[in-house]
C-alpha positions as CSV (number, residue, x, y, z in Angstrom):
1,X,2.7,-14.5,7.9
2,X,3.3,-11.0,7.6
3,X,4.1,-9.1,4.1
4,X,7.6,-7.8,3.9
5,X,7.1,-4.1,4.2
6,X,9.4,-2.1,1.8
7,X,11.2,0.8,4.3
8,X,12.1,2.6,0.8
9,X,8.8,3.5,-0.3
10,X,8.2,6.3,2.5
11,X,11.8,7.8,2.6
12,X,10.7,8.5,-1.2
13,X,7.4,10.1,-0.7
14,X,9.3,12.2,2.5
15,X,12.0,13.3,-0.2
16,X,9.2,14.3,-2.3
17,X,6.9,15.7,0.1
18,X,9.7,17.9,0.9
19,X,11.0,18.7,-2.1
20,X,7.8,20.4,-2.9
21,X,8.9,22.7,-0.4
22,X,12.3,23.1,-0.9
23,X,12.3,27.2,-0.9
24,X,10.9,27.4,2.9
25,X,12.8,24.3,4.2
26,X,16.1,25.5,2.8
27,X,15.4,28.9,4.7
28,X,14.7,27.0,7.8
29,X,17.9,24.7,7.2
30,X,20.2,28.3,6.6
31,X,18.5,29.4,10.2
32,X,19.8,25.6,11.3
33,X,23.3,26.6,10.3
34,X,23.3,30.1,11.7
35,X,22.6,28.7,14.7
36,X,24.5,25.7,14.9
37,X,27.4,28.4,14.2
38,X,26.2,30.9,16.9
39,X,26.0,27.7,19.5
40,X,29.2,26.5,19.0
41,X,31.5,29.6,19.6
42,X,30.3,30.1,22.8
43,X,32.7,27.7,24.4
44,X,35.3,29.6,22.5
45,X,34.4,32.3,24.0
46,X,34.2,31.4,27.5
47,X,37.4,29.4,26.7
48,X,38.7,33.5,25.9
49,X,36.8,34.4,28.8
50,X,38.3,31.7,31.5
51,X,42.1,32.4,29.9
52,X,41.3,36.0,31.3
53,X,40.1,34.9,34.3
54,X,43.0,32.8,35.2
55,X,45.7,35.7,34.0
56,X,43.7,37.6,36.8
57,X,43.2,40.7,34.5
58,X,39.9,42.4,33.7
59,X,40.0,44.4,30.8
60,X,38.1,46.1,28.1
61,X,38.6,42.5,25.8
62,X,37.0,40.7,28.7
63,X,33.6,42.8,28.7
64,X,33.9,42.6,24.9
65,X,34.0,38.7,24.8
66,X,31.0,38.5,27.6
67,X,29.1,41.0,25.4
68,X,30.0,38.8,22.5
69,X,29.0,35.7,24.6
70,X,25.1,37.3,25.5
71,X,24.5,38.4,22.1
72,X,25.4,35.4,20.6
73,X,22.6,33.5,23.2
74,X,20.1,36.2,22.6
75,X,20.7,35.7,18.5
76,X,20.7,31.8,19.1
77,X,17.4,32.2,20.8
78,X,15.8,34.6,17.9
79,X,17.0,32.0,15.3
80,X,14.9,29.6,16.8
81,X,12.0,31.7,16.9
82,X,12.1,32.6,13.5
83,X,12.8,28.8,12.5
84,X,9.4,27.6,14.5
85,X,7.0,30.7,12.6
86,X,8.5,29.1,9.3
87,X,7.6,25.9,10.1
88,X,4.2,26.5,11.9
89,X,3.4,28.1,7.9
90,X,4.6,24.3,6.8
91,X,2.6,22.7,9.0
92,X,-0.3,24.7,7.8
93,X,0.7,24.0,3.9
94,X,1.2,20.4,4.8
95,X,-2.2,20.7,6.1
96,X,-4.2,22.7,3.7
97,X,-2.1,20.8,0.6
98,X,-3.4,17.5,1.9
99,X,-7.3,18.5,2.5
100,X,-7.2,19.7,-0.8
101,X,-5.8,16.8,-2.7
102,X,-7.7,14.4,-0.7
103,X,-11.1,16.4,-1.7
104,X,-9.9,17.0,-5.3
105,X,-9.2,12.7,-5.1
106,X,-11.4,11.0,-4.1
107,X,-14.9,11.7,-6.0
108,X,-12.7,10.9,-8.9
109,X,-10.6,7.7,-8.0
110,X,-11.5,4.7,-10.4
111,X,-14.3,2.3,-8.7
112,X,-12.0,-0.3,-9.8
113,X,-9.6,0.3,-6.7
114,X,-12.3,1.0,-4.1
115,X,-14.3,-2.7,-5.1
116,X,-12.4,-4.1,-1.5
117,X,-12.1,-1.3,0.0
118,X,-14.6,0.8,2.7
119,X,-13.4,4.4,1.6
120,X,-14.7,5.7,5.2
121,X,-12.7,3.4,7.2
122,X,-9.8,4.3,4.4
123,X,-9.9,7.6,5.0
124,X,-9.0,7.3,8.5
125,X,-5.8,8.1,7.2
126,X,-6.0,11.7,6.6
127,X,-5.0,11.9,10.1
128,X,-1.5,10.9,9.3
129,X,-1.6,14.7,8.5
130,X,-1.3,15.6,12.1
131,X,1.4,13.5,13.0
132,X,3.0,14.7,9.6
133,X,2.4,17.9,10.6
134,X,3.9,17.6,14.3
135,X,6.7,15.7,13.4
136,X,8.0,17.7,9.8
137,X,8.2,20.4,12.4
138,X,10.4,18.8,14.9
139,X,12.6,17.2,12.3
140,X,13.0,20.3,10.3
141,X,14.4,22.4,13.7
142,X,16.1,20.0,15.9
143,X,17.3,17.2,13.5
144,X,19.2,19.7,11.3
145,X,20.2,22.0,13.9
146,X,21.6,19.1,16.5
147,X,23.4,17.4,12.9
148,X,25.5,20.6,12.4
149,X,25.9,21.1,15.8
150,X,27.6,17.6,15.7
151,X,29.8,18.3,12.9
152,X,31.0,21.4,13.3
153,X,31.6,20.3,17.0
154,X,33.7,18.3,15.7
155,X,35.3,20.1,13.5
156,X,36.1,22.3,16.1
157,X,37.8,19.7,18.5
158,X,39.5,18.4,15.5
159,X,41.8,21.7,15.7
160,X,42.7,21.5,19.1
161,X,44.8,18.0,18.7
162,X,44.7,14.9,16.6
163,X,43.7,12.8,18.8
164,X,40.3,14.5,18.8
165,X,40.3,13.9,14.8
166,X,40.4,10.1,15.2
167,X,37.8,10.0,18.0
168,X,35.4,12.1,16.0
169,X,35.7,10.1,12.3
170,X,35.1,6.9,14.9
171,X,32.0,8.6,16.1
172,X,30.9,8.4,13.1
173,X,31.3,6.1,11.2
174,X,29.8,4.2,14.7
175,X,26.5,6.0,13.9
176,X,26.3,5.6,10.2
177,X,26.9,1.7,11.1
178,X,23.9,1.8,14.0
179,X,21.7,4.1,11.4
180,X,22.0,1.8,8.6
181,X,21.5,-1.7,10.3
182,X,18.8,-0.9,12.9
183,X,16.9,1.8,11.1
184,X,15.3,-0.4,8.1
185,X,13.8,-2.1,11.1
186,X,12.6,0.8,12.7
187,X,10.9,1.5,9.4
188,X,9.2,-1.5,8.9
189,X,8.0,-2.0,12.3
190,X,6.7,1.7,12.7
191,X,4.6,1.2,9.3
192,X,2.8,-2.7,10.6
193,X,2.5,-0.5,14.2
194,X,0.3,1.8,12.1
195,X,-1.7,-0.4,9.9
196,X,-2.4,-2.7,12.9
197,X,-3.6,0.9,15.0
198,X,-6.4,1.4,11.6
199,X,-7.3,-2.1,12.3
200,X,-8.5,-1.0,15.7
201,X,-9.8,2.3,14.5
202,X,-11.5,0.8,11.9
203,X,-13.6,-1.8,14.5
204,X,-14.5,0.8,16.6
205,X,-16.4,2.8,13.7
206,X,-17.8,-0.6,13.0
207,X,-19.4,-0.4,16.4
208,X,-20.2,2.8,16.5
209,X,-21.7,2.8,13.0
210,X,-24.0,-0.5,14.1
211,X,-25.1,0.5,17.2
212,X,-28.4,-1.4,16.7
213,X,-26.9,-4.5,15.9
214,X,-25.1,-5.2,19.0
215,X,-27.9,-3.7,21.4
216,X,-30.7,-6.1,20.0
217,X,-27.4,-9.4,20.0
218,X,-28.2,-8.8,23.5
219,X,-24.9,-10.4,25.8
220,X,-22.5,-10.5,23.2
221,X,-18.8,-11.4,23.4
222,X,-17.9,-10.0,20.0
223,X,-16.9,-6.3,20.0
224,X,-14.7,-7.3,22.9
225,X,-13.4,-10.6,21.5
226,X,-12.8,-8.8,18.3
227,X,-10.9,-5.5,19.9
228,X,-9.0,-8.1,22.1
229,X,-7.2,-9.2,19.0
230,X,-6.9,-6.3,17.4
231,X,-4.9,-4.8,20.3
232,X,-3.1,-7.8,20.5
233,X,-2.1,-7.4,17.0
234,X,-1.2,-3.7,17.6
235,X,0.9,-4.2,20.9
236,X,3.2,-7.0,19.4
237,X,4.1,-4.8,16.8
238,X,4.0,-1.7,19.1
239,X,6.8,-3.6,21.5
240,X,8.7,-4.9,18.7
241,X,9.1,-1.3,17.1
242,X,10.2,0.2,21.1
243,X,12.2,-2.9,21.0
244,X,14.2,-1.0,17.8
245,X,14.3,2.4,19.8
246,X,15.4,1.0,23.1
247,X,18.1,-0.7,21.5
248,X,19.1,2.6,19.6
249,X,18.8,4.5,22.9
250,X,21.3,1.6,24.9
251,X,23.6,1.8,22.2
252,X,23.5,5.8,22.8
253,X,24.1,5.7,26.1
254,X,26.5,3.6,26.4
255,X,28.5,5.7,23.2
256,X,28.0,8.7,25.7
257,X,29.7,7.2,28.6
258,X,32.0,5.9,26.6
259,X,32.9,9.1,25.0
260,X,32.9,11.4,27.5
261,X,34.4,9.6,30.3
262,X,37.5,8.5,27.7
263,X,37.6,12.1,26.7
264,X,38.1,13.4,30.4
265,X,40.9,10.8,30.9
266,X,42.8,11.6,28.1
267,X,42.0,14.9,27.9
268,X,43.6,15.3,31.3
269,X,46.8,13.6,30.4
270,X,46.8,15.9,27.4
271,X,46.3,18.8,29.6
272,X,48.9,17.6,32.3
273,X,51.7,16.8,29.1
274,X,51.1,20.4,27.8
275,X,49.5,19.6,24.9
276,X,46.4,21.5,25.3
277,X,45.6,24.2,27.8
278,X,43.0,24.4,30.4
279,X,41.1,26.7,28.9
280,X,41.2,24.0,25.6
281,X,40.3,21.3,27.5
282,X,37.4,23.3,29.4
283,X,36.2,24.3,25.9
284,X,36.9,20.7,24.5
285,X,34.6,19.2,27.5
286,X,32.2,21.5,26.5
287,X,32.2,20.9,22.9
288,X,31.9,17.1,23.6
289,X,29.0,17.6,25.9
290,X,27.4,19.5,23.1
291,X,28.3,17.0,20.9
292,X,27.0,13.8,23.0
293,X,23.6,15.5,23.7
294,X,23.0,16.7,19.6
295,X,23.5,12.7,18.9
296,X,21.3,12.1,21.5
297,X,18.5,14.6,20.6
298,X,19.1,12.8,17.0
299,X,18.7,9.1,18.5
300,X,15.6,10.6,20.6
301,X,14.1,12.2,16.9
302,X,14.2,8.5,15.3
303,X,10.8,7.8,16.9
304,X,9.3,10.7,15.5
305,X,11.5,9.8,11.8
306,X,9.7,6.6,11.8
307,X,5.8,8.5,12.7
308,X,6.5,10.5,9.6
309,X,7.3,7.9,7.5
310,X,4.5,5.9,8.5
311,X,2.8,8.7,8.0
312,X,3.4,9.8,4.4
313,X,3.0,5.8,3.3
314,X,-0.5,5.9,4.8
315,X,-1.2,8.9,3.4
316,X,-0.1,7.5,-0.1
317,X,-2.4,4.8,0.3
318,X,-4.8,7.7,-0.8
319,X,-3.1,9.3,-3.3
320,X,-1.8,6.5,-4.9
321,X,-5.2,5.4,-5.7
322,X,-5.5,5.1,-9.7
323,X,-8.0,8.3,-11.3
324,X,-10.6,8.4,-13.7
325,X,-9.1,10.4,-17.1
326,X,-11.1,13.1,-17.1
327,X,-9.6,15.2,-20.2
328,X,-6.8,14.5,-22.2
329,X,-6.0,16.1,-26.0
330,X,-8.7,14.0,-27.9
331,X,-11.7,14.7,-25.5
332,X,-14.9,16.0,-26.7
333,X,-17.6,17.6,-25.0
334,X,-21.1,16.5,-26.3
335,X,-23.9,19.6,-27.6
336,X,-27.3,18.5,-27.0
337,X,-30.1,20.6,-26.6
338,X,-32.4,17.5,-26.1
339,X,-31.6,14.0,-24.4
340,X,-29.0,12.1,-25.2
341,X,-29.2,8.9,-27.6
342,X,-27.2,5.5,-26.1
343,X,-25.9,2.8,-27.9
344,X,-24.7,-0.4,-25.9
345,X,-22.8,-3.3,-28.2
346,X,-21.8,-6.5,-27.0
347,X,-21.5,-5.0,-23.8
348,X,-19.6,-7.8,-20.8
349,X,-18.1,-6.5,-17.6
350,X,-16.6,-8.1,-14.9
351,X,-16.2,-7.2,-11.2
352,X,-12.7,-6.9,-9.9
353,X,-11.4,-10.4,-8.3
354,X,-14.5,-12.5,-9.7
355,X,-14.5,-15.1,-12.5
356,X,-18.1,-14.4,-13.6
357,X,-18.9,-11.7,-15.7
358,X,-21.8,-9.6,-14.5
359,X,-23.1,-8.6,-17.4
360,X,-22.6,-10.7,-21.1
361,X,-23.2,-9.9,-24.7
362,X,-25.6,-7.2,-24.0
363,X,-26.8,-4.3,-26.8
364,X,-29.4,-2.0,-26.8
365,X,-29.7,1.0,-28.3
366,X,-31.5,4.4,-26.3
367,X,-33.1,6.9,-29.1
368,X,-32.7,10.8,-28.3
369,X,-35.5,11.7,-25.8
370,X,-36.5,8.2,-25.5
371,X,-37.6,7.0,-22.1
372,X,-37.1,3.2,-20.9
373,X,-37.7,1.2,-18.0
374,X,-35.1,-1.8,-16.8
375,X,-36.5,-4.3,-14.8
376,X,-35.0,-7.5,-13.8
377,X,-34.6,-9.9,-10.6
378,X,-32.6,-9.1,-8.1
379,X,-28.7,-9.6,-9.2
380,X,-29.8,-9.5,-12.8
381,X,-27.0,-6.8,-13.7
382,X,-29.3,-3.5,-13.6
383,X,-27.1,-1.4,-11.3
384,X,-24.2,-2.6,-13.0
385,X,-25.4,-1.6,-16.8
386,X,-26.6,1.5,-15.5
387,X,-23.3,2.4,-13.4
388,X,-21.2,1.3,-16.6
389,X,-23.7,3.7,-18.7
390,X,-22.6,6.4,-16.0
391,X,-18.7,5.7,-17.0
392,X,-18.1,4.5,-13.3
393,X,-15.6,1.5,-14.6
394,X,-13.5,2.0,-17.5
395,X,-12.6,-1.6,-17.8
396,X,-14.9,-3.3,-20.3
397,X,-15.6,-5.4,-23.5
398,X,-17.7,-4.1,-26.0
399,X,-18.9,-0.2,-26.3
400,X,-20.6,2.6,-25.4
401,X,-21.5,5.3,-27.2
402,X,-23.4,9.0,-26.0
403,X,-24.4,10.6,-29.8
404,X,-22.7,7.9,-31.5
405,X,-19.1,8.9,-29.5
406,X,-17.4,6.5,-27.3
407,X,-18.1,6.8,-24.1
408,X,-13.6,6.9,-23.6
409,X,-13.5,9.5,-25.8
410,X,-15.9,11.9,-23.5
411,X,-14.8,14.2,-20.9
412,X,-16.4,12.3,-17.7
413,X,-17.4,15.5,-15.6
414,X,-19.0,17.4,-18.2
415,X,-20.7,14.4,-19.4
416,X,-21.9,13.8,-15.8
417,X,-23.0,17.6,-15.4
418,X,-25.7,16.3,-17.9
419,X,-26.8,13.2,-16.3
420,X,-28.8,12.9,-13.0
421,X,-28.6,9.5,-11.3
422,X,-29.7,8.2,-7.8
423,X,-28.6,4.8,-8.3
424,X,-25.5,3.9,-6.8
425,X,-24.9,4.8,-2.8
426,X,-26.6,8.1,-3.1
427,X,-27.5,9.3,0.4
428,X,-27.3,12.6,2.4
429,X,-24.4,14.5,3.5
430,X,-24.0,16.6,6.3
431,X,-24.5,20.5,4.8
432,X,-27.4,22.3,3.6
433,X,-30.3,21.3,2.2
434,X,-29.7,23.3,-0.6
435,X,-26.0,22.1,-1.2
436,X,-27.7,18.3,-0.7
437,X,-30.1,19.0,-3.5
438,X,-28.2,21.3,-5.8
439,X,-24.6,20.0,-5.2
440,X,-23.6,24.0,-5.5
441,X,-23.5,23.2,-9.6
442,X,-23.1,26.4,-11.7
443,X,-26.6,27.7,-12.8
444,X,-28.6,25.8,-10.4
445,X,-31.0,28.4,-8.4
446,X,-33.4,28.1,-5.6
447,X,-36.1,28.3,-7.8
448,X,-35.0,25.1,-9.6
449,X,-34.7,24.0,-6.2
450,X,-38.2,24.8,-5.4
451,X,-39.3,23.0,-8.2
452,X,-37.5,19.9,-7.6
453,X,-38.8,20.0,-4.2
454,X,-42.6,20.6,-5.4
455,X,-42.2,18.0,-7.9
456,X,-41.5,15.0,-5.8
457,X,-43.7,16.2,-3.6
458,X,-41.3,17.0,-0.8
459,X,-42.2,20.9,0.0
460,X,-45.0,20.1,2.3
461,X,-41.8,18.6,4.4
462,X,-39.4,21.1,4.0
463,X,-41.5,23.6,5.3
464,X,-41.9,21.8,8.2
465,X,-38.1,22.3,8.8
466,X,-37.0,25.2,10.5
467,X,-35.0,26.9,8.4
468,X,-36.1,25.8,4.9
469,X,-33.3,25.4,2.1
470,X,-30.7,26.6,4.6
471,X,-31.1,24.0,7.1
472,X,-28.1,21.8,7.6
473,X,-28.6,18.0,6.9
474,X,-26.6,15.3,9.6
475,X,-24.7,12.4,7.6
476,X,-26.9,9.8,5.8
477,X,-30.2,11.7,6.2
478,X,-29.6,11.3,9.8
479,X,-32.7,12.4,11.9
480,X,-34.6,12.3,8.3
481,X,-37.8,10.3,7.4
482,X,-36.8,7.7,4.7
483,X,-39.2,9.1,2.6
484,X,-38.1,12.7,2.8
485,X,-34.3,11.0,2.1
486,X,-35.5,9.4,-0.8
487,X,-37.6,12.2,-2.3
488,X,-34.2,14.6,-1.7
489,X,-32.2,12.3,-3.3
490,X,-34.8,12.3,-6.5
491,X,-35.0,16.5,-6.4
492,X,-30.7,16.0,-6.8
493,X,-31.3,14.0,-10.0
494,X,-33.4,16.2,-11.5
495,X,-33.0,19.8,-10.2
496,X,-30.1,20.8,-12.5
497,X,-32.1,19.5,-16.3
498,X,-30.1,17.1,-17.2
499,X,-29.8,15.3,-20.9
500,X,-30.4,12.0,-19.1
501,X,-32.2,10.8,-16.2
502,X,-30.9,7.2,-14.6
503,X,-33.6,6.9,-11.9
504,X,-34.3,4.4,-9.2
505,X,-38.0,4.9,-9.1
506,X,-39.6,4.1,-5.8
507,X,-43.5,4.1,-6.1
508,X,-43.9,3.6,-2.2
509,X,-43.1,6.6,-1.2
510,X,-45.2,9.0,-3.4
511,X,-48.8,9.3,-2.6
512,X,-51.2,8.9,-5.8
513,X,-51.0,12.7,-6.3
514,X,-47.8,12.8,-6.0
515,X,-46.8,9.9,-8.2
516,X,-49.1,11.5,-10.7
517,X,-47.5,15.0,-10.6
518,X,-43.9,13.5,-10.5
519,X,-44.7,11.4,-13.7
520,X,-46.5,14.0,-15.4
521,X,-43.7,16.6,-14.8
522,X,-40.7,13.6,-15.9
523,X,-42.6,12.4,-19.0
524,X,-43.4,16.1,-20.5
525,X,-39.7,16.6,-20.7
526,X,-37.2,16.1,-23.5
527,X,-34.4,14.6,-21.4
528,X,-33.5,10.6,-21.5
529,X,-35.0,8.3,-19.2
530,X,-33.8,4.8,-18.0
531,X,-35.6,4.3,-15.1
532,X,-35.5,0.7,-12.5
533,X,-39.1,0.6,-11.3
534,X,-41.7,-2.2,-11.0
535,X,-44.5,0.3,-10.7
536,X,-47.1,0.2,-13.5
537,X,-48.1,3.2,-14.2
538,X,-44.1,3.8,-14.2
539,X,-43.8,1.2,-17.2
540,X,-46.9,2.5,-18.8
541,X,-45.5,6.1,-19.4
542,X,-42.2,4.6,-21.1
543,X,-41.8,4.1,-24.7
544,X,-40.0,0.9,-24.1
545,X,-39.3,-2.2,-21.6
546,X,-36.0,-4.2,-20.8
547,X,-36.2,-7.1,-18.8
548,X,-32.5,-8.5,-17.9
549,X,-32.0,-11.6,-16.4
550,X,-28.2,-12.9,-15.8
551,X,-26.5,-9.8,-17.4
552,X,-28.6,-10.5,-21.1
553,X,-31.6,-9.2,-21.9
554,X,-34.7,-11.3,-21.7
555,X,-37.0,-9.1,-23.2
556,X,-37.5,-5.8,-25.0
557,X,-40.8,-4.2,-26.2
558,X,-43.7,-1.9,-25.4
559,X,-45.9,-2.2,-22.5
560,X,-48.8,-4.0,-24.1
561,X,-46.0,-6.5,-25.5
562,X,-44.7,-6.9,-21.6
563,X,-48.5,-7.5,-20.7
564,X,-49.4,-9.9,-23.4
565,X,-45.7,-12.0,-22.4
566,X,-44.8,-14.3,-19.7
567,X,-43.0,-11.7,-18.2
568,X,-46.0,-10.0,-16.3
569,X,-44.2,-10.7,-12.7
570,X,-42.4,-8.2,-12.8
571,X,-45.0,-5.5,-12.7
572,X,-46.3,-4.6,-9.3
């Protein structure tokens, strides 16, 4: 069963999407009027015009009106030009204000709300911002100028008789009755037309991200079992949302035959009883005519109403996301010349949507400058405790504390200038080498970069690459050697000098030198170290030894404790 889709929820964010730039559109909107104007006088004039003609005089009034007549179509046409430069420099704010609040987002936006979600796929929906862009522009010159084009049409026809009063209040309250019980639908089927097109989008990323998988399944029915539903899925709702428009476009048609075809009737009776001239009724035809193909350019414009509403709620399924606090009146900033000191009481945490906590009743405390290892099986709750130590989830039980402050009552970023992780999803991204290692932070230089580099031994690798710290890196350390990946990675954590190190250490992919020069170099310094690692020299260096097991600790103590316990299988 499908969810109910609420149509309300995009006509708000449109109304504020717009009211953000309310200077701009209400120029384009006077340029609308001015031209609505401009376009409806000309059949008063060539109503003047024709009354000439049939008196069979040519005077000086006659060229006057036909000058009249060109300017106003050469001013009519310059309106529009200016009203589609102003809203080519919408489209680009629409454009740029969207990049940028998507990129100022998302490295902030609570883990919490991305726990079910793959932000790649997710962010498929930037390109709403296209069809945003393409579709503000159309409703923003031909919606308003075809509305005011309808009403002052007529308000025009309205003078000529009252007859042409009652037909144009029936007009419309006919279309406010056809807007109002056919566009909610419109609405709602345009947005499931758009979440069932992701759906598609999304499983062909699938397939191109596992390209391996499905070559090695050899004769495999799935990609095109699975895209045969999906398109099933999007063309039902695809048909039922034309279904809306071809109904609104019937209805249209038939108003316009309707319309016009009662309007020459009785216009001509009019005309033959003396009520109205010719040249009234000519001009009145006209009008009409105008009229009939504004409400039809508005009917046509509904499809693209609908796209930007879709739009703007798909785009808000980004925005709305919830964000980490970063500062707020009662933040404070820790001062620490050496590392950090880490207290964790009675710490339990649950993921979002499971009934098991991952980690219970744990506490440890983490002296200034102290270094620890954390070792555990598999699912014991390391990455957890050590993303919970990084702030990463903000919902809780028990506390954490960086100097003896709660970790809530730190500003996040500047806390995380001072920590260098490589624990959770850290992989390459496509830029430099030096933005991959430094992350362009304030202070960092190449020669810290260097150093990083020589200290995980990865120099001998870079060199190889053709142009050193400026070569650019493909997405995911694509083309890369896992090892040069990893040691990267490990140059990002500790290139900047943190306060605390939260390291992954993989043994495998030093050699003996190397491992020797990379623990020499992380041990001499005053900085924090929790570190995963099953390696033994690893665990000798460290002060200290935590063994979790279920989301408790099993064991604490120094290395010859860990050696002399029953615990021994965890070093490698």
């Amino acid at each position: 069963m499908e969810k109910q889709v609420n149509y309300k929820a995009p006509i708000e964010r449109l109304r504020r999407l717009l009211s953000e730039e309310r200077k701009m559109i209400y120029l384009i909107f006077t340029y609308a009027i001015i031209n609505g104007i401009i376009v409806l006088t000309i059949p008063l004039g060539i109503q003047a015009i024709l009354n000439f003609i049939l008196g069979g005089r040519v005077s000086s009034s006659w060229v006057i009106l036909v000058f009249i007549v060109i300017t106003g179509l050469t001013v009519s046409g310059w309106v529009q030009i200016v009203q589609l430069s102003l809203t080519e420099k919408l489209q680009q704010r629409i454009f740029a204000k969207s990049s940028f609040e998507i990129a100022v987002r998302l490295p902030r936006i609570k883990l919490e709300a991305l726990h079910d979600q793959y932000t790649p796929q997710m962010i498929n929906r930037f390109f709403d911002t296209v069809n945003l862009q393409k579709g503000i522009a159309k409703l923003l010159v031909e919606l308003p100028t075809s509305t005011l084009q309808v009403f002052f049409g007529f308000l025009l026809i309205a003078l000529y008789h009252p007859f042409f009063v009652l037909f144009s209040i029936g007009v419309i309250i006919f279309l406010f009755l056809l807007f109002k019980y056919t566009g909610p639908k419109g609405i709602r089927t345009s947005l499931q037309e758009s979440t069932k097109k992701y759906d598609v989008a999304n499983w062909l990323e699938e397939l191109a991200r596992t390209p391996g998988t499905f070559k090695l399944g050899g004769i495999s029915n799935l990609p095109l079992f699975r895209i045969d539903k999906l398109l099933a899925g999007y063309l039902h709702f695809r048909n039922e949302h034309f279904g809306v428009l071809l109904r609104q476009y019937k209805i249209m048609i038939a108003l316009k035959v309707v319309t016009i075809s009662s309007l020459i009737v009785l216009g001509s009776l009019l005309l033959i009883d003396n009520q109205i001239s010719l040249g009234q009724f000519v001009a009145a035809e006209i009008i009409v005519i105008l009229i009939m193909n504004s409400i039809e350019k508005i009917i046509l414009s509904l499809e693209t109403v609908y796209d930007v509403l879709a739009s703007v709620e798909k785009l808000g399924s980004i925005t709305d996301l919830p964000l980490e606090e970063d500062v707020n009146e009662n933040s404070q900033k820790i001062v620490e010349k050496n590392g950090f000191s880490i207290g964790v009481e009675n710490l339990e945490f649950t993921y979002p949507g499971s009934s098991f906590p991952t980690i219970r009743n744990l506490s440890f405390k983490l002296a200034k400058s102290e270094k620890v290892c954390l070792l555990g099986p598999s699912g014991s709750g390391k990455s957890t405790l050590l993303q919970l130590i990084c702030g990463f989830y903000e919902v809780f039980k028990g506390r954490i504390t960086y100097n003896d402050i709660p970790l809530s009552a730190l500003q996040l970023n500047m806390l995380r200038m001072d920590i260098g992780a490589n624990v959770w999803q850290e992989t390459i991204f496509h830029g430099t080498l030096r933005e991959n290692v430094s992350l362009s932070k304030d202070g960092v230089s190449d020669e810290m970069i260097y150093t990083a580099l020589e200290k995980v031994g990865a120099i001998p690798m870079v060199n190889l690459l053709s142009e050193g710290l400026n070569t650019m890196l493909y997405p995911e350390g694509l083309k890369l050697s896992r090892v040069l990946v990893s040691k990267l990675i490990l140059a990002r954590a500790i290139v900047s000098i943190p306060k605390l190190l939260i390291l992954q250490v993989d043994a495998d992919i030093f050699t003996n030198l190397e491992k020797q020069v990379f623990y020499d170099y992380l041990f001499a310094q005053s900085w924090s170290i929790i570190g995963v690692s099953r390696d033994e020299d690893f665990i000798k260096k460290c002060n200290r030894t935590l063994i979790l097991d279920a989301g408790s600790i099993l064991f604490s103590g120094d290395y010859k404790s860990l050696k002399a316990s029953n615990h021994v299988e965890f070093i490698r």
